[in-house]
Each structure stands twice: as C-alpha cells, then as structure tokens.
C-alpha positions in Angstrom: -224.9 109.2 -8.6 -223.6 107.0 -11.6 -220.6 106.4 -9.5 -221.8 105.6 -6.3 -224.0 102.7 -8.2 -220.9 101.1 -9.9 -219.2 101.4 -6.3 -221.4 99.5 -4.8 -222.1 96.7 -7.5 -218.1 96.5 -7.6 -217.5 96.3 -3.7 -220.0 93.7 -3.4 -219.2 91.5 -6.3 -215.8 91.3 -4.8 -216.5 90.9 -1.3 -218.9 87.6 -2.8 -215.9 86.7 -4.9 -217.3 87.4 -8.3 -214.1 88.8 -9.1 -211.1 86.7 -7.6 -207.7 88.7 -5.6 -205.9 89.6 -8.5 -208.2 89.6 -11.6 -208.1 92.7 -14.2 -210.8 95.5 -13.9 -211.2 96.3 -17.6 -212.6 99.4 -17.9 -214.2 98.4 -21.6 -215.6 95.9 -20.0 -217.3 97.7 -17.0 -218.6 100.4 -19.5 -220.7 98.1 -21.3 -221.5 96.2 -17.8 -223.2 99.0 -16.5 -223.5 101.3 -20.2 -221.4 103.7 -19.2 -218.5 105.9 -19.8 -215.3 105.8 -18.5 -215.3 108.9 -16.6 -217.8 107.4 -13.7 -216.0 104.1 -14.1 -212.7 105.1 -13.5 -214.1 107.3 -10.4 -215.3 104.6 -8.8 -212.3 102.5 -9.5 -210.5 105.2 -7.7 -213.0 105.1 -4.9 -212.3 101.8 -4.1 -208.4 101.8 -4.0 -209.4 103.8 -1.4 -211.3 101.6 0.0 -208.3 98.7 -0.1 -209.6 96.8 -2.9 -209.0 97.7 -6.0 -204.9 98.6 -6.9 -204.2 100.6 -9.7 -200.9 99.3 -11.8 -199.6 101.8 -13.9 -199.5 100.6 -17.4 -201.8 97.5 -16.4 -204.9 98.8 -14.9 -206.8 98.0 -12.1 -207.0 94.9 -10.1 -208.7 93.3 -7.1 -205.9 93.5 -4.6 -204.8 90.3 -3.8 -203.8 89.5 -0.2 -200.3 88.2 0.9 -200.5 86.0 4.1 -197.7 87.3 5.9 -199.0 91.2 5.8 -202.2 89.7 7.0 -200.7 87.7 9.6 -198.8 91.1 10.9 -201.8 92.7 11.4 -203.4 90.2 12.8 -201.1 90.0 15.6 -201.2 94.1 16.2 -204.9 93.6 15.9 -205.1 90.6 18.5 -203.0 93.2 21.1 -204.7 96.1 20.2 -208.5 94.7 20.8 -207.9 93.1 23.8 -206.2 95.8 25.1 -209.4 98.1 24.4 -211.6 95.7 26.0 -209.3 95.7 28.8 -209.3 99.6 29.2 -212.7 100.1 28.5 -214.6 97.7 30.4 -214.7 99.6 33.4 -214.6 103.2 31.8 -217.5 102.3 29.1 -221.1 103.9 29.8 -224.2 101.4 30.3 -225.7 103.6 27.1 -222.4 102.6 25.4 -223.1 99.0 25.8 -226.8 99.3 24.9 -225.3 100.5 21.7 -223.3 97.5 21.9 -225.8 95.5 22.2 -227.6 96.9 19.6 -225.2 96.6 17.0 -225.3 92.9 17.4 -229.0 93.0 16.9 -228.5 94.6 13.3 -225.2 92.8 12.6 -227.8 89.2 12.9 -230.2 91.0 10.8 -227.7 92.0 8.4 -226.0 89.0 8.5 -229.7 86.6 7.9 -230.1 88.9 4.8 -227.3 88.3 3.4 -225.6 91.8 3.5 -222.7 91.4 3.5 -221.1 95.2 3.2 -223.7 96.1 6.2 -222.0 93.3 8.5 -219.0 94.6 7.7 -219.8 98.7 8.7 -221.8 97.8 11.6 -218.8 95.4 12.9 -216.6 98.6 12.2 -218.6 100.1 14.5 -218.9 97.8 17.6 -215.3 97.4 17.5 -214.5 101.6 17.2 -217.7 101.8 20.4 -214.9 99.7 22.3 -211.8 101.0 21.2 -212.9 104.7 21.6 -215.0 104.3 25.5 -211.5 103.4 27.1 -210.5 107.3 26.2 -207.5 106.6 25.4 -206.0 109.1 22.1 -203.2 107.2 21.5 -205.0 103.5 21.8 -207.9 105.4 19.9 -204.9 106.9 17.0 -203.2 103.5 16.4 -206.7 101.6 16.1 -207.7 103.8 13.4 -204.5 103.7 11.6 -204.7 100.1 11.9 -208.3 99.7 10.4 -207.2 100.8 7.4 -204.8 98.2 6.9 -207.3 95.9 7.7 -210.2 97.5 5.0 -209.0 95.1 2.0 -209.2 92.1 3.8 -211.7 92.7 6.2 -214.8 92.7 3.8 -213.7 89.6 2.9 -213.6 88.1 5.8 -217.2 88.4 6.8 -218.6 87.3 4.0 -219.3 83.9 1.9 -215.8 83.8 0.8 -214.3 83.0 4.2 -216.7 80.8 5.3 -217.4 80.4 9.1 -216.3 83.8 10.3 -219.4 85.3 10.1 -221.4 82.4 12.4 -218.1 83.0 14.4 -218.3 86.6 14.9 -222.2 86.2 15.5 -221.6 83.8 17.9 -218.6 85.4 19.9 -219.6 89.1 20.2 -222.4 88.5 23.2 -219.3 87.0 24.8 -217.1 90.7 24.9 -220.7 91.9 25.5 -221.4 90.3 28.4 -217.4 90.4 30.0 -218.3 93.9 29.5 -221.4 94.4 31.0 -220.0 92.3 34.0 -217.0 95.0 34.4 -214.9 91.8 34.0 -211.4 93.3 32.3 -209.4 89.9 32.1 -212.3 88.1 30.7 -213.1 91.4 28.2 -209.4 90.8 26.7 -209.6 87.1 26.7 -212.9 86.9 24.6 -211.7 89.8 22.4 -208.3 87.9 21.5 -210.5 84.9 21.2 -212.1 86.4 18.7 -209.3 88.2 16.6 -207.8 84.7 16.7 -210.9 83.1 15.4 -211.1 85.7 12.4 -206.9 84.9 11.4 -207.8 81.4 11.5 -210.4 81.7 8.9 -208.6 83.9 6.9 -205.8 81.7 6.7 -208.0 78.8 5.9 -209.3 81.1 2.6 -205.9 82.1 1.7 -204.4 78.6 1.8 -207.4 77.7 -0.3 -207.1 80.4 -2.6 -203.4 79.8 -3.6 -204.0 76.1 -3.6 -206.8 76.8 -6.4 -204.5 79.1 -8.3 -201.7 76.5 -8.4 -204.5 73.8 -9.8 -205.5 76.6 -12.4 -201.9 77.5 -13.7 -200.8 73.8 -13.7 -204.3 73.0 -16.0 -203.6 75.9 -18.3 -199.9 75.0 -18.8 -201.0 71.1 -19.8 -204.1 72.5 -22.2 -201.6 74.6 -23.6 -198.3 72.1 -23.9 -199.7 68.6 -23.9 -197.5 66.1 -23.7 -197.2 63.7 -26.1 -196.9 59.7 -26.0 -193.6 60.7 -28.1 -192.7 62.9 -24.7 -192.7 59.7 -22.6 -189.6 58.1 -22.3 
C-alpha cells in the first residue's frame, strides 16, 4: 500500500535523524517527496502519531515529537524497576524453549544490527524484553510493562540507532549477560544485569539529549546574529 511505503521511509528517516525532534512535516512537501496525494500522506502521518513520533498540532501540522528529558528520565526509572523485576520473576519460572528464543533473538538483533536496520533492532528488542516480562506470568507485571512500552515507543527507536550513539554496541554487548543469569536460574544476578542495562540505555539517551539542545541553542544564537548583526556603531 501507498501508505505503508511513506510509513516506512518516514519512520526510518527519523529514527536516522534525517528529520530532527521538532522539525515540520509539510504535507506539500511529502506529496511531491514521494508524488503523492495528501490522502495517503496524511494516513501515514496519523499512523505514526500512533507510533510516538509524529504529533499533530492543530493549526500547525505535524512534527517529529521532540523528547523532554525529564519525561524520559521518569520512565526510565519505572523502566529500570520494572525490568529487573521481570528478570527477577522469571528467571526461575521461564521455559528452556523460552530462552532458546532468547537466545535467538540476540542472533537476529546482531544480524539486524551489522545491516544497519535499525527499525528491525528495535521490534526484535521489543520482543526479548516482552519473552522476559511475560514468562514470569505475572498479569499485572505483564499489564504495567505494556502500558509502559508505549511511553517508551517515541524515544526508544531512537535510542538504538545512529542517533544515540553507543547504545546499540551496548545493548549487543549486555543482552548474553540477562541471557546467561537466566539460563543459570540466577534471580539476583537476572535483575542486576537487567538494571545494568536500563541504566546503560538512560545514559545514552541523556548524552543525545544534552547534545541535541546544546546544538539547538548554537543554531538559534547563529540565526539571531545572521539576522541582527551587530555593528562596530553597536560597540561601546
């Protein structure tokens, strides 16, 4: 489908930064990006506010969301609890077949990850993580995760891809670690290595979005001297 196509050229031109947190989604502009009318564009732009991306602004159109440091650092703490307390749970409820899937994911997050595909990191990671959450068979531990994730959709493309550098190598690195805490039926380790990790990902994502607001600060200060100069007259 038409839509589907914009969808995906949209998603991963944010996720590689292509368009910045905040920048305008014209919708001129993306009908004669990909030829189209507004109908499918507007679709998909709807498609990905669902997806935590995109925000509509009445009047103003849409926009890459942009991410605010102390929502992610909120989450970030209920995510930190709630994953170790999965791999605490789970570790010695979870099936072996469970953590053959395990491991398996982490054989197609590397492969994903050496190609360069980025939105495939990101679903497969959903996926080891929801393995873990959902073996300790918990509803309630199971109903809060999920909420949660959805929260955590509009930064969490970003953070395993090129524009948060060192989170992917991180998660690629720290995932046989739950893995093998696991597969030893080692609870306390299981929630130490998951927090590890959770802490790992907020410290990159910090690092971006102390970047990010540095760079905009540099770009407004530039625009406002190209556009009021000041003159040798100016200088007392």
């Amino acid at each position: 489908m038409l839509k589907e196509i914009v969808i995906r050229n949209l998603r991963n031109d944010i996720v590689k930064g292509k368009y910045r947190p905040g920048e305008h989604l014209g919708e001129v502009s993306l009908c004669r990006r990909f030829n189209l009318s507004r109908t499918p564009i507007r679709e998909a732009l709807r498609e990905l506010v669902k997806d935590g991306l995109v925000v509509i602004i009445p009047n103003a159109g849409a926009r890459v969301v942009k991410l605010s440091k102390e929502d992610v650092s909120h989450i970030y703490d209920m995510l930190i609890t709630i994953e170790g307390a999965a791999c605490r749970l789970g570790c010695p409820l979870i099936k072996a077949e469970q953590i053959s899937k395990l491991e398996e994911y982490q054989f197609l997050i590397e492969g994903a990850a050496g190609q360069k595909n980025y939105d495939l990191v990101f679903n497969i990671n959903q996926q080891f993580h929801r393995l873990i959450v959902e073996s300790t068979r918990n509803p309630y531990l199971i109903q809060i995760w999920q909420n949660l994730f959805h929260m955590v959709i509009p930064f969490g493309r970003f953070t395993l891809s090129p524009m948060v550098p060192g989170q992917l190598k991180a998660t690629v690195e720290e995932h046989p670690e739950i893995i093998e805490a696991i597969k030893k039926r080692n609870p306390p380790a299981a929630e130490f290595f998951a927090k590890k990790h959770m802490e790992s990902a907020r410290k990159f994502m910090f690092e971006y979005l102390e970047k990010y607001q540095s760079d905009s600060e540099d770009e407004a200060e530039a625009l406002i001297k190209e556009k009021y100069p000041i003159r040798n007259s100016d200088v007392k």
